[in-house]
TIVO-2410 file (N, C-alpha, C; in nm, 3 decimals):
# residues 180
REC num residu      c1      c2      c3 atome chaine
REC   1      X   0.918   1.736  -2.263     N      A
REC   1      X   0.797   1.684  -2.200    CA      A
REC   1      X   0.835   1.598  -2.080     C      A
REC   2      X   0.795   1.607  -1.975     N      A
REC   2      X   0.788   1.549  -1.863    CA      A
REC   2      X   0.742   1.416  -1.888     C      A
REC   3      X   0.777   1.281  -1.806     N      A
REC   3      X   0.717   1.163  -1.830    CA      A
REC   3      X   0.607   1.132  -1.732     C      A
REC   4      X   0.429   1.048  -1.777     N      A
REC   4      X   0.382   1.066  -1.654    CA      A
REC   4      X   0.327   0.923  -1.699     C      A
REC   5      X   0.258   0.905  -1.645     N      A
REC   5      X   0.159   0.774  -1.648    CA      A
REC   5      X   0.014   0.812  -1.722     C      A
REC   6      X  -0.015   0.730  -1.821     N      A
REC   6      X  -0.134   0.787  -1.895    CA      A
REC   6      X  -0.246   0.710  -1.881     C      A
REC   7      X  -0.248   0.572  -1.808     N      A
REC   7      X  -0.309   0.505  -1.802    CA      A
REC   7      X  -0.286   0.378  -1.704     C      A
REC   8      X  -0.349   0.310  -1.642     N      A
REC   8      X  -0.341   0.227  -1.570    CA      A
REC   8      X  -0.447   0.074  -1.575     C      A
REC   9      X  -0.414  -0.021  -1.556     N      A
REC   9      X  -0.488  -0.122  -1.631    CA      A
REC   9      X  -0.434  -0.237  -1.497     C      A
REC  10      X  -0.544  -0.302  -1.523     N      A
REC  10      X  -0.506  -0.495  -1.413    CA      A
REC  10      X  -0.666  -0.562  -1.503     C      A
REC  11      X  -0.631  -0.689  -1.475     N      A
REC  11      X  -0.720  -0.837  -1.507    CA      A
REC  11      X  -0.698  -0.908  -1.378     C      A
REC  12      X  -0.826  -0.967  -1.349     N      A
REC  12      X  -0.785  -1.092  -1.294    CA      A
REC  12      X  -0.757  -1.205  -1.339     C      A
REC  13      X  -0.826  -1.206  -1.423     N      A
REC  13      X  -0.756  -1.325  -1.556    CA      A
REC  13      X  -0.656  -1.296  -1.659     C      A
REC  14      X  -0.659  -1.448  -1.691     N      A
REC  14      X  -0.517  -1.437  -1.833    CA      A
REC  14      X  -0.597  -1.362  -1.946     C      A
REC  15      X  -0.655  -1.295  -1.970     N      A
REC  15      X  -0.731  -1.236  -2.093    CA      A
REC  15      X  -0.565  -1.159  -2.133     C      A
REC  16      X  -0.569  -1.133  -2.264     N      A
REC  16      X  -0.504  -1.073  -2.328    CA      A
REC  16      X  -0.468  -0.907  -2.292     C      A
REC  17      X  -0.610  -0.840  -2.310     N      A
REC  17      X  -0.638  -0.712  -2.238    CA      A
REC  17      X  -0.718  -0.680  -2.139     C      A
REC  18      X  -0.649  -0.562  -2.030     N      A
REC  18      X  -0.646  -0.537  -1.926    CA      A
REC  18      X  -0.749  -0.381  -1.928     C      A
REC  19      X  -0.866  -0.433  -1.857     N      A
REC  19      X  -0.996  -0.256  -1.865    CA      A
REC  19      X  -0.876  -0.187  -1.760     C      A
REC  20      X  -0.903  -0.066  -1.799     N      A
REC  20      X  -0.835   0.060  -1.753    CA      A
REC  20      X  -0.932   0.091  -1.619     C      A
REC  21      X  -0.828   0.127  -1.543     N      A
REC  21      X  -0.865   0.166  -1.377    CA      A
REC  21      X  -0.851   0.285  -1.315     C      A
REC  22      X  -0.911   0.346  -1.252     N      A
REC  22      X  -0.910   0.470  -1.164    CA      A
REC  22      X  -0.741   0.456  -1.129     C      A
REC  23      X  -0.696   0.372  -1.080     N      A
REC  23      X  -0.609   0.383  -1.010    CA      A
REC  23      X  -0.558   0.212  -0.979     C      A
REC  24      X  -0.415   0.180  -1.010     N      A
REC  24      X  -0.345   0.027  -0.933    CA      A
REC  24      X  -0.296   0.065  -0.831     C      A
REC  25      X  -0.260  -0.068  -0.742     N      A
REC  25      X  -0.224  -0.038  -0.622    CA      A
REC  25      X  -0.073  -0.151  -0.673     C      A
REC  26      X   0.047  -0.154  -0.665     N      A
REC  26      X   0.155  -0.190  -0.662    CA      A
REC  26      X   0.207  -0.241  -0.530     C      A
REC  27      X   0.233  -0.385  -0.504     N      A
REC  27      X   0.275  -0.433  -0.394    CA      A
REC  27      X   0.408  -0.464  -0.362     C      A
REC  28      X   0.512  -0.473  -0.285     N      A
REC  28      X   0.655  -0.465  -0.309    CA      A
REC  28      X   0.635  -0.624  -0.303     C      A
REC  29      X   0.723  -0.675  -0.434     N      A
REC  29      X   0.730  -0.817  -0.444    CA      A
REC  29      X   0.672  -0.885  -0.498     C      A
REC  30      X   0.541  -0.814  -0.536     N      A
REC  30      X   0.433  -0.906  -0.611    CA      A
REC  30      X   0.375  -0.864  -0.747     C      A
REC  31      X   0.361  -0.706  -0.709     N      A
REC  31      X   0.336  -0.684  -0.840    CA      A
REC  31      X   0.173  -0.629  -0.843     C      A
REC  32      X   0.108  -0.622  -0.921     N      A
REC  32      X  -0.025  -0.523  -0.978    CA      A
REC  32      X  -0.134  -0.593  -0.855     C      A
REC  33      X  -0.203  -0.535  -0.715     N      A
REC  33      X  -0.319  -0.603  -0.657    CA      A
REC  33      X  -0.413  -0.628  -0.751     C      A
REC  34      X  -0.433  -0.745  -0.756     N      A
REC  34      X  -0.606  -0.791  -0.818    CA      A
REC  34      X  -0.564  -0.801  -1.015     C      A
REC  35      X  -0.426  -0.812  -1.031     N      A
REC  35      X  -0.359  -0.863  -1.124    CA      A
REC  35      X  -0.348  -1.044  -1.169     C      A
REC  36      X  -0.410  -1.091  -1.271     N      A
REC  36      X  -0.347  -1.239  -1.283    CA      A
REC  36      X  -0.202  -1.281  -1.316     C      A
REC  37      X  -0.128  -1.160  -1.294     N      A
REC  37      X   0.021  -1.180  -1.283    CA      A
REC  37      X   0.130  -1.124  -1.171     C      A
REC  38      X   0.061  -1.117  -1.059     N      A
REC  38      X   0.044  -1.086  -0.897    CA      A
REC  38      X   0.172  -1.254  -0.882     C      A
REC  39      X   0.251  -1.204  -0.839     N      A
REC  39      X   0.306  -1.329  -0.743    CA      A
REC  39      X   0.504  -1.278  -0.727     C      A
REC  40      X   0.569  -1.442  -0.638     N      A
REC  40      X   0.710  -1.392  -0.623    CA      A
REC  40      X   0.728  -1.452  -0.771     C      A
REC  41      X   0.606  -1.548  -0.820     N      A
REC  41      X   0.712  -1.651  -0.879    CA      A
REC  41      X   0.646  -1.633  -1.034     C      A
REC  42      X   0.679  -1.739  -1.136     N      A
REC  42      X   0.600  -1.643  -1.283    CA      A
REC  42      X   0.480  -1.683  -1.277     C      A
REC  43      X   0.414  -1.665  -1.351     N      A
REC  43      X   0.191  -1.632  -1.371    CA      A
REC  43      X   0.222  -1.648  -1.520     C      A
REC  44      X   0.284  -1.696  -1.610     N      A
REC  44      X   0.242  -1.635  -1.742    CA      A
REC  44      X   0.303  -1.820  -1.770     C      A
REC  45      X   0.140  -1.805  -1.797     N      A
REC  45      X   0.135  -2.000  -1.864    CA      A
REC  45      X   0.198  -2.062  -1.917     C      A
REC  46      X   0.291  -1.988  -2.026     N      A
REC  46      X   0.431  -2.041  -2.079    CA      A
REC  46      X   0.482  -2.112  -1.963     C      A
REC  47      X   0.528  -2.000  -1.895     N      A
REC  47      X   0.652  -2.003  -1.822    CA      A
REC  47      X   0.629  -2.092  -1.719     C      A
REC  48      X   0.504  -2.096  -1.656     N      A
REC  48      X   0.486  -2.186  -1.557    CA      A
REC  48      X   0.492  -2.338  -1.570     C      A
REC  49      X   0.418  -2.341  -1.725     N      A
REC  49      X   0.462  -2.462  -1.798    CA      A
REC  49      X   0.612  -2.517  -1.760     C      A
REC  50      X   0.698  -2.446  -1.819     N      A
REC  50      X   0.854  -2.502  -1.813    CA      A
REC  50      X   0.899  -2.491  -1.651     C      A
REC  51      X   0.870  -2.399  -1.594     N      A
REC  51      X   0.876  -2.412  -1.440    CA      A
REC  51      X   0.851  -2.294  -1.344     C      A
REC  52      X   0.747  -2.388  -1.289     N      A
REC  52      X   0.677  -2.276  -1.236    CA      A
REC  52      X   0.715  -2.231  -1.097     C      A
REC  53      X   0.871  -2.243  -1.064     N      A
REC  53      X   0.921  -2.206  -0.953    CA      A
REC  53      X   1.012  -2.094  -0.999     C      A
REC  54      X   1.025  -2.068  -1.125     N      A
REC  54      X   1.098  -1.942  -1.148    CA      A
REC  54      X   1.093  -1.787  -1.100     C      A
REC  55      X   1.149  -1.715  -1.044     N      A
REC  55      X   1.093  -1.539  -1.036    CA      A
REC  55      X   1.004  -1.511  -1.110     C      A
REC  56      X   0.906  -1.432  -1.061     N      A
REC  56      X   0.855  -1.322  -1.163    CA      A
REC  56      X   0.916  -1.208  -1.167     C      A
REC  57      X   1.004  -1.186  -1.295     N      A
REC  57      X   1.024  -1.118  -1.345    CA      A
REC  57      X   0.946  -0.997  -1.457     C      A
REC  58      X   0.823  -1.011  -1.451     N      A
REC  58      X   0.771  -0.985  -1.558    CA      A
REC  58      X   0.574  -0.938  -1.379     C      A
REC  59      X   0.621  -0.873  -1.349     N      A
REC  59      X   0.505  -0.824  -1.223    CA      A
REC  59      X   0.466  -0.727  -1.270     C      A
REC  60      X   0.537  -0.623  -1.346     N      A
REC  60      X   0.419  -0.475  -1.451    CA      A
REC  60      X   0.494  -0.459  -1.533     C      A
REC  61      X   0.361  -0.456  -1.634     N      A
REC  61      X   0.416  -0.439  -1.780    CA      A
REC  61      X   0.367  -0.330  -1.841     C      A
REC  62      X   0.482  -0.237  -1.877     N      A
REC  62      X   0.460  -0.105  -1.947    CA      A
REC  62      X   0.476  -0.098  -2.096     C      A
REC  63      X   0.381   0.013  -2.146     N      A
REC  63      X   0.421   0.036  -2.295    CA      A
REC  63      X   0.386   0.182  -2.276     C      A
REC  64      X   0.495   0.203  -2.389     N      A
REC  64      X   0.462   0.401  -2.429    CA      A
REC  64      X   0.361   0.418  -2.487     C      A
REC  65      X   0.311   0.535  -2.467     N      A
REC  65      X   0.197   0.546  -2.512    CA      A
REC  65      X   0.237   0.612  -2.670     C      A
REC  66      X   0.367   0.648  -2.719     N      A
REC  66      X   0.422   0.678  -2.844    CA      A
REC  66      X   0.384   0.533  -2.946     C      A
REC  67      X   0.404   0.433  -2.896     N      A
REC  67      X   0.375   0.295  -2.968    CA      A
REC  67      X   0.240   0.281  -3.019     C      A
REC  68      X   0.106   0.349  -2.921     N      A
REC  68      X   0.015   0.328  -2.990    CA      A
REC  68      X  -0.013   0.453  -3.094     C      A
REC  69      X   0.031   0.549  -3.070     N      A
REC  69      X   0.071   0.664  -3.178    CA      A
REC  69      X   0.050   0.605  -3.316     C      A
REC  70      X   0.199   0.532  -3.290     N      A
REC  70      X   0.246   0.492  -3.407    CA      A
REC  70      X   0.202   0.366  -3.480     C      A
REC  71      X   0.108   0.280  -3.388     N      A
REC  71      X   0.024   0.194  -3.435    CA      A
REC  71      X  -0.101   0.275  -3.509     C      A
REC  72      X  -0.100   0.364  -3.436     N      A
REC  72      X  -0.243   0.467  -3.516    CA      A
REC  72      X  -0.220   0.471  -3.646     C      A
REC  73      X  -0.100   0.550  -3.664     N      A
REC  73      X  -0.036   0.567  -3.791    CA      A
REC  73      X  -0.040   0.453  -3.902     C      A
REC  74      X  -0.032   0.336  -3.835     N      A
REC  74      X  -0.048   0.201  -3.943    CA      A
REC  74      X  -0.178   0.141  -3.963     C      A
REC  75      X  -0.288   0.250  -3.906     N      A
REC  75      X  -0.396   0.143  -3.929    CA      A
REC  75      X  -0.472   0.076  -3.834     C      A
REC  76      X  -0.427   0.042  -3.723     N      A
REC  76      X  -0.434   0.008  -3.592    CA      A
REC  76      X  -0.490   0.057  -3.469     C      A
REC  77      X  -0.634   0.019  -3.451     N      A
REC  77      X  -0.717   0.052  -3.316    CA      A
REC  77      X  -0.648   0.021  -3.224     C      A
REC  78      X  -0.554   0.059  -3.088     N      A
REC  78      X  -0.507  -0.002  -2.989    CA      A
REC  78      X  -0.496   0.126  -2.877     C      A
REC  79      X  -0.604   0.091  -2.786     N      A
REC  79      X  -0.571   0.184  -2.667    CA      A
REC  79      X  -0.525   0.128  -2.547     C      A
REC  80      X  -0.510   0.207  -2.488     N      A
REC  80      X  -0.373   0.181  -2.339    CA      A
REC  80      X  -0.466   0.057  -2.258     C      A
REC  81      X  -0.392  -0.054  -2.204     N      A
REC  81      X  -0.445  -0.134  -2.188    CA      A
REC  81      X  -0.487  -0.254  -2.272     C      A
REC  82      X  -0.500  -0.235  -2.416     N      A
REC  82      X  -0.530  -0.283  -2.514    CA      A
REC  82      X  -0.431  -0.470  -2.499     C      A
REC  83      X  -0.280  -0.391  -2.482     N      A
REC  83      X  -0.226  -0.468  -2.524    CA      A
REC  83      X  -0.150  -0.567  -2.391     C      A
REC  84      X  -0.211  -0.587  -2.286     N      A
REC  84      X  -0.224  -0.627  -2.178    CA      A
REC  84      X  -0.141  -0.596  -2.056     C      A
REC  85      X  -0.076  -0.435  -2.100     N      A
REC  85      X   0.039  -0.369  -1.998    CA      A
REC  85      X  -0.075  -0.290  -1.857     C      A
REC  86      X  -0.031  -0.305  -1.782     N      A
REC  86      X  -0.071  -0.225  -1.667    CA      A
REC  86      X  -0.035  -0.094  -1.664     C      A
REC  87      X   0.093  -0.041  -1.675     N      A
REC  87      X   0.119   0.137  -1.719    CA      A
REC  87      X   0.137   0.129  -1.837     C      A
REC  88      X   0.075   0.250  -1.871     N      A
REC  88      X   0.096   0.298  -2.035    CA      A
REC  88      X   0.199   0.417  -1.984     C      A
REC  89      X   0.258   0.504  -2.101     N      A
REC  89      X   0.334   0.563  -2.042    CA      A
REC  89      X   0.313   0.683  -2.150     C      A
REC  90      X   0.397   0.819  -2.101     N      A
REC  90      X   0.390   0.894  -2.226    CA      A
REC  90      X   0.580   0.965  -2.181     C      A
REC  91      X   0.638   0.992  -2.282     N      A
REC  91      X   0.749   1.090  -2.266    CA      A
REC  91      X   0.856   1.043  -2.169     C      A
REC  92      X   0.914   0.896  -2.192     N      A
REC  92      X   0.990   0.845  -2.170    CA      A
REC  92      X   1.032   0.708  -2.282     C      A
REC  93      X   1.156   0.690  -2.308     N      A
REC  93      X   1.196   0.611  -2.404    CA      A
REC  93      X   1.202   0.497  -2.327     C      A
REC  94      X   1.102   0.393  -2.292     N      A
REC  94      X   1.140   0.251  -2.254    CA      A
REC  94      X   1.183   0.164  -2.296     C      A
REC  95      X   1.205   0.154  -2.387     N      A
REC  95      X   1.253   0.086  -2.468    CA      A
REC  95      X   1.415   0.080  -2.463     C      A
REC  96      X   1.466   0.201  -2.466     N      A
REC  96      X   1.627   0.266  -2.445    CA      A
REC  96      X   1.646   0.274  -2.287     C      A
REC  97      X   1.572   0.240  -2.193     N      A
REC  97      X   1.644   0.195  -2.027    CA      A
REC  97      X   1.726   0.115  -2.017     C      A
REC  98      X   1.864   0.085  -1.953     N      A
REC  98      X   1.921  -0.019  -1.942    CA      A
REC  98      X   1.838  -0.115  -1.761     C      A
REC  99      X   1.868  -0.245  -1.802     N      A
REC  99      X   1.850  -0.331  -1.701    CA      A
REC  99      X   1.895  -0.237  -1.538     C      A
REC 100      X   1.793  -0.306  -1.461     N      A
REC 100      X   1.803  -0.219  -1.360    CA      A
REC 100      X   1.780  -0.086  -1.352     C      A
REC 101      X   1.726  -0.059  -1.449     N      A
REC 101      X   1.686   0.082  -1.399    CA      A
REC 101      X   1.558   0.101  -1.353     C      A
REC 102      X   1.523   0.205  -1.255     N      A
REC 102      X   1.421   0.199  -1.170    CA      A
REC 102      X   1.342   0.328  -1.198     C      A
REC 103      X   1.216   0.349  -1.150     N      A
REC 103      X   1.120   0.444  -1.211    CA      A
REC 103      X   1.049   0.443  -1.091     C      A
REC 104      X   1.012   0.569  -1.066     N      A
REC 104      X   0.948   0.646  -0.994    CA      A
REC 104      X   0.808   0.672  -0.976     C      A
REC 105      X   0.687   0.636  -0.957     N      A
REC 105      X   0.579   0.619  -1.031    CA      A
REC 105      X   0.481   0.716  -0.913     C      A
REC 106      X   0.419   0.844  -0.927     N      A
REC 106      X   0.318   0.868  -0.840    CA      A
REC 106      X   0.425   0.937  -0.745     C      A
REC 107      X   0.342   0.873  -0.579     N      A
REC 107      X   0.426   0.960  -0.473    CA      A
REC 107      X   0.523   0.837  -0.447     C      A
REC 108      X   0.475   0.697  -0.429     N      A
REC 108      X   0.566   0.633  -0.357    CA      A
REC 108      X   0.629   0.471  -0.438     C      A
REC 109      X   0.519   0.439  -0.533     N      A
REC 109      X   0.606   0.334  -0.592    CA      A
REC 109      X   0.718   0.372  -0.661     C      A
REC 110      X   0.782   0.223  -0.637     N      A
REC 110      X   0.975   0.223  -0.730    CA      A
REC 110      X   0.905   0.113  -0.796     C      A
REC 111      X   0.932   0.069  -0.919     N      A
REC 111      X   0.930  -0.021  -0.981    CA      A
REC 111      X   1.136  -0.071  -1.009     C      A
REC 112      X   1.161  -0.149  -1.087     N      A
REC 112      X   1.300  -0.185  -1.171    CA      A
REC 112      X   1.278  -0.233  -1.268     C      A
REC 113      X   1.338  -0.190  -1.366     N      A
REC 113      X   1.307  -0.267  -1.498    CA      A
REC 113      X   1.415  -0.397  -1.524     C      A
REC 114      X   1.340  -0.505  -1.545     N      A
REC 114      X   1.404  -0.606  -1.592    CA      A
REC 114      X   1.446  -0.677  -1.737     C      A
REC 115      X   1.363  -0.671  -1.833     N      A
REC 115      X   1.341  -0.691  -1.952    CA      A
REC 115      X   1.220  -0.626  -2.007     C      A
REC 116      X   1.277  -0.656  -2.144     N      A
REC 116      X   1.190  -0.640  -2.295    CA      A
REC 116      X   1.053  -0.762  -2.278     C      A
REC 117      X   0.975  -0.736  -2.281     N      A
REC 117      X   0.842  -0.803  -2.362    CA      A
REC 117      X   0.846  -0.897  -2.456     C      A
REC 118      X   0.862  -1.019  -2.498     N      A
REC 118      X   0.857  -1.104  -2.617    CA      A
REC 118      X   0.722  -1.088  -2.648     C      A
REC 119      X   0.699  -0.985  -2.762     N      A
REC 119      X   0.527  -1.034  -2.804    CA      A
REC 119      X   0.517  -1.175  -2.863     C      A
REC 120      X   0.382  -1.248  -2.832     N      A
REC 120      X   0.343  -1.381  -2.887    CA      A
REC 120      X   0.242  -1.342  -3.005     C      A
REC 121      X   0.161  -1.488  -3.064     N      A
REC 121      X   0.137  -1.521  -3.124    CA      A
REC 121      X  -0.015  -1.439  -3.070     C      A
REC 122      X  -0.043  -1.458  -2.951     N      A
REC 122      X  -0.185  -1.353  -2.888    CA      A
REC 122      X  -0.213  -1.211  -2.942     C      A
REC 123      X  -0.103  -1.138  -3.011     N      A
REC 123      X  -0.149  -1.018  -3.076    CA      A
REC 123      X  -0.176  -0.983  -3.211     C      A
REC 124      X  -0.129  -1.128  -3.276     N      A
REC 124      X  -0.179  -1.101  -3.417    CA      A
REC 124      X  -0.346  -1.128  -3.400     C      A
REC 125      X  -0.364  -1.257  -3.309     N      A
REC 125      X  -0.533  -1.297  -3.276    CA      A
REC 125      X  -0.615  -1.205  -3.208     C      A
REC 126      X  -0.536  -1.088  -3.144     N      A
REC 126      X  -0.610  -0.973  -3.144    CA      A
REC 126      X  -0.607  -0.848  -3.256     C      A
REC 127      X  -0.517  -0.846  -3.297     N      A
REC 127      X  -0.554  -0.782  -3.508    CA      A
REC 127      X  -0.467  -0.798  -3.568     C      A
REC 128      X  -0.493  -0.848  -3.687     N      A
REC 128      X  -0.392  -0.932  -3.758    CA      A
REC 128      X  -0.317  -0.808  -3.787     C      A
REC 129      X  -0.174  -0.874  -3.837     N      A
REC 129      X  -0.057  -0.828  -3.826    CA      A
REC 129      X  -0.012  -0.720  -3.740     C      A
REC 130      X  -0.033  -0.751  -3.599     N      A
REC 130      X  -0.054  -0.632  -3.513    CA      A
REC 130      X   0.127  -0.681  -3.459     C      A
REC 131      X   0.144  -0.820  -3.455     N      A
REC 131      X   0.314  -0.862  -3.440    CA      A
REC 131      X   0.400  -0.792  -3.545     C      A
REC 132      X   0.361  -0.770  -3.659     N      A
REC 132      X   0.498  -0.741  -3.754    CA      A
REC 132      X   0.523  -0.602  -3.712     C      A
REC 133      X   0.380  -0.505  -3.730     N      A
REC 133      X   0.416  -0.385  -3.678    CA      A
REC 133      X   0.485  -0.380  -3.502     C      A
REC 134      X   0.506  -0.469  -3.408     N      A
REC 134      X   0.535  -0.431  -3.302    CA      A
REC 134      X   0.693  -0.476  -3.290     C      A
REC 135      X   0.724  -0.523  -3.401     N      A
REC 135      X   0.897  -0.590  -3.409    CA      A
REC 135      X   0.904  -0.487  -3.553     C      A
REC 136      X   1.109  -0.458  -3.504     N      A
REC 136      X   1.113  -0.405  -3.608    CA      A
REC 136      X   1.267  -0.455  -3.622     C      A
REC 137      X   1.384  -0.378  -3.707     N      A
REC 137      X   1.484  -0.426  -3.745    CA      A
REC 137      X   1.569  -0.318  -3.697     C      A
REC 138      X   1.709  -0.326  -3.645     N      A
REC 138      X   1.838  -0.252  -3.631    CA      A
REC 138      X   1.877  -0.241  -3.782     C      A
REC 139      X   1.968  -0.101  -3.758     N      A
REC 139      X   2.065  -0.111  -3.874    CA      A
REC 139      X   2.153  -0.268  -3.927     C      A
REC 140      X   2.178  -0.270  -3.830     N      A
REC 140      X   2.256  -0.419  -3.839    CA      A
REC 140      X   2.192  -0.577  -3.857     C      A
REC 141      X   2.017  -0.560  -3.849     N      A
REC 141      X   1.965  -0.690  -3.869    CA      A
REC 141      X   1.879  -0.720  -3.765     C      A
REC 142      X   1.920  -0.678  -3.639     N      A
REC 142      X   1.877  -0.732  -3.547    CA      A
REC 142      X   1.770  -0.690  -3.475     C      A
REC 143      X   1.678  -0.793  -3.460     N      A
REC 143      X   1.508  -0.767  -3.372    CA      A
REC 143      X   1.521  -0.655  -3.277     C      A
REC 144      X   1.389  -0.566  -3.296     N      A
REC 144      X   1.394  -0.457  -3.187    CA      A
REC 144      X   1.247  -0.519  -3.172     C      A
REC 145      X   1.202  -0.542  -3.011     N      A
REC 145      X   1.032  -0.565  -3.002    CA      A
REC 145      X   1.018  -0.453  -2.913     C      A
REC 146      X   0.908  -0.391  -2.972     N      A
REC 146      X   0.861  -0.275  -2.956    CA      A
REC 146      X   0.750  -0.254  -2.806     C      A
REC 147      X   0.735  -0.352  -2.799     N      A
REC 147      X   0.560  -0.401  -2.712    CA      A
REC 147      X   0.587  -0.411  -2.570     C      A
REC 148      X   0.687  -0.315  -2.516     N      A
REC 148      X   0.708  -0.274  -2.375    CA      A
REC 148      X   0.833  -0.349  -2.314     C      A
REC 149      X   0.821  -0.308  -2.175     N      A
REC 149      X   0.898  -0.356  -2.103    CA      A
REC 149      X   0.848  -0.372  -1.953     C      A
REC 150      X   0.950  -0.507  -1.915     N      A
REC 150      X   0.867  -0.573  -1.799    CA      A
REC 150      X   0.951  -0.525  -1.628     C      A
REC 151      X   0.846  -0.544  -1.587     N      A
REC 151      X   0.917  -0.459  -1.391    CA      A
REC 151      X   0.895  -0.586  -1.326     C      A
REC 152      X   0.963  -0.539  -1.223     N      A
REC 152      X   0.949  -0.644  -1.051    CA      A
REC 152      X   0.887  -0.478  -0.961     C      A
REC 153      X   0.807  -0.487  -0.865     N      A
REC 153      X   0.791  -0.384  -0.754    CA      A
REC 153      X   0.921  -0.423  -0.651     C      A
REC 154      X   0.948  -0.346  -0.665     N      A
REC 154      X   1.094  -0.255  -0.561    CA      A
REC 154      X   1.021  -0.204  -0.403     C      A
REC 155      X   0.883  -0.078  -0.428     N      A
REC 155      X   0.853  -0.053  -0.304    CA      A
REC 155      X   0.710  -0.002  -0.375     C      A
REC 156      X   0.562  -0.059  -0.308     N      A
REC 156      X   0.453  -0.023  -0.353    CA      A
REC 156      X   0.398   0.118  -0.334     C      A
REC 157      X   0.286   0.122  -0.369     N      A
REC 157      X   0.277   0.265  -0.337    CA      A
REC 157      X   0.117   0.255  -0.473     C      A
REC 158      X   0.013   0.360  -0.449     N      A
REC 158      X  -0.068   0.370  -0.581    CA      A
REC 158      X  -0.079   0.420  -0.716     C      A
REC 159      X  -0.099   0.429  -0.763     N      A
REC 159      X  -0.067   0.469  -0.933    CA      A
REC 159      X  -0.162   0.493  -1.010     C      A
REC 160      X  -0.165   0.612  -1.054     N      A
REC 160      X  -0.304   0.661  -1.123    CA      A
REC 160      X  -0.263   0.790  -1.273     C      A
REC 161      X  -0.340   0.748  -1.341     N      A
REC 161      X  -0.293   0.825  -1.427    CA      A
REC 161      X  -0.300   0.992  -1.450     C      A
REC 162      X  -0.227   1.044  -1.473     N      A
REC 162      X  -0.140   1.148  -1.480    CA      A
REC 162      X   0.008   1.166  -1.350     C      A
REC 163      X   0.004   1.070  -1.266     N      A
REC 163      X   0.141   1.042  -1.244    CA      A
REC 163      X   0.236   1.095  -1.319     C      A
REC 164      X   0.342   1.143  -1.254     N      A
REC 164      X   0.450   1.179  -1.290    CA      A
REC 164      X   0.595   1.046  -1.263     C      A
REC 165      X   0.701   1.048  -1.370     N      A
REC 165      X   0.759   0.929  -1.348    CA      A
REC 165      X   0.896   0.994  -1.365     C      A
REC 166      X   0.991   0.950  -1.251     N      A
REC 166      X   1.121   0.989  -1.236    CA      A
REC 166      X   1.192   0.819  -1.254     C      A
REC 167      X   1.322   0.902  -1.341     N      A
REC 167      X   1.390   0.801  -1.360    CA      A
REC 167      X   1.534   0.768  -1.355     C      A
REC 168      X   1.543   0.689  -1.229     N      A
REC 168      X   1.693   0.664  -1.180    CA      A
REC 168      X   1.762   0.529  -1.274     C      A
REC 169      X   1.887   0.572  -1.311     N      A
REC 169      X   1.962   0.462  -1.394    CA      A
REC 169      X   2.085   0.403  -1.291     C      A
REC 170      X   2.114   0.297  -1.314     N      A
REC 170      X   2.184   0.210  -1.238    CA      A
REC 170      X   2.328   0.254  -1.261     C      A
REC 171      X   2.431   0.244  -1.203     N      A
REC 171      X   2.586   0.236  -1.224    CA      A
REC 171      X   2.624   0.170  -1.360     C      A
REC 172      X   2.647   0.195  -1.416     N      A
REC 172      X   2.708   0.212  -1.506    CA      A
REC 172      X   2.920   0.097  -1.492     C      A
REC 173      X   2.902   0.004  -1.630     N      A
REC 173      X   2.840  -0.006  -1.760    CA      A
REC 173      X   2.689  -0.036  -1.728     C      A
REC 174      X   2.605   0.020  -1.843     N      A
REC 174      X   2.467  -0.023  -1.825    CA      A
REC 174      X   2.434  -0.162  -1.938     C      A
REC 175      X   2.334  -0.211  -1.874     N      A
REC 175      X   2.339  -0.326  -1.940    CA      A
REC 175      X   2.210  -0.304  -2.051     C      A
REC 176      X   2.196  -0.366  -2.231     N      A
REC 176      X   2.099  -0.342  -2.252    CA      A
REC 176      X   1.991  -0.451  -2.219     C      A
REC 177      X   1.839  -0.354  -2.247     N      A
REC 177      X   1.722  -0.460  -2.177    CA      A
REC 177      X   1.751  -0.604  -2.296     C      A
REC 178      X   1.704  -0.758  -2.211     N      A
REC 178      X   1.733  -0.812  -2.293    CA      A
REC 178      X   1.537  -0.916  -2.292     C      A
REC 179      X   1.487  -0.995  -2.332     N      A
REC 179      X   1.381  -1.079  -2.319    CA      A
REC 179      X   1.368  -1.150  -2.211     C      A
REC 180      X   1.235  -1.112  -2.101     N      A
REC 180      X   1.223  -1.197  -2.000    CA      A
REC 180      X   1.092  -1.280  -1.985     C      A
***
């Protein structure tokens, strides 16, 4: 299966979830137009809290659209957008990208992937135990969070769903995604 874009989503506010759009427009540097997480620097209240001169690292946030699959499977109403990502995705493993790798989106945006998603305490208050199902465990013990992964815009361009998504990986050793 080819990977494409299944959905597309922005807020202007901090709301949790993001209504689904004809189409985003991606700005190099900033991130989703008409997004409340649009900027160079972070938007996400935590973070601004501790300091709000840091990068944004975290300008579009994707999830597979396999995740809500598999939320289906548990019980779980959650459609694209639901969970406050701007691309949903289908037929690409995001989760398994290493750092720096970059994606192809439409005709002309690049995104880069920077990190994993820390889900908060905001998705159990949107359905309970909607956190346990989105973390899971390695063979070895260790946290896998399931609930996407976060971009910087590289070069803008528009984005609409059924997009097609090409995907360039960085030089190698690759690094894995880590929490941003």
């Amino acid at each position: 299966m080819n990977a494409i874009v299944t959905a597309v989503s922005r807020s202007s506010s901090h709301s949790f979830s993001k209504p689904n759009q004809d189409s985003i427009l991606l700005l190099a540097g900033l991130g989703v137009e008409g997004d409340a997480h649009l900027g160079t620097t972070v938007k996400h209240r935590s973070r601004v809290a501790k300091d709000p001169t840091q990068p944004n690292l975290r300008q579009v946030h994707l999830i597979h659209g396999e995740l809500l699959d598999e939320l289906a499977g548990k019980g779980f109403a959650v459609a694209a957008g639901a969970m406050g990502e701007n691309v949903t995705t289908r037929g690409i493993d995001l989760l398994s990208l290493p750092a720096g790798a970059r994606l192809l989106l439409g005709k002309s945006a690049v995104i880069e992937v920077t990190g994993l998603r820390n889900p908060c305490v905001q998705i159990d208050r949107f359905q309970k135990g909607l956190m346990k199902a989105v973390l899971g465990k390695d063979q070895q013990g260790n946290v896998i969070r399931k609930s996407g992964v976060m971009a910087i815009v590289l070069e803008g361009g528009e984005v609409r769903p059924g997009d097609p998504i090409r995907v360039e990986l960085p030089s190698e050793p690759h690094r894995p995604l880590e929490v941003v």
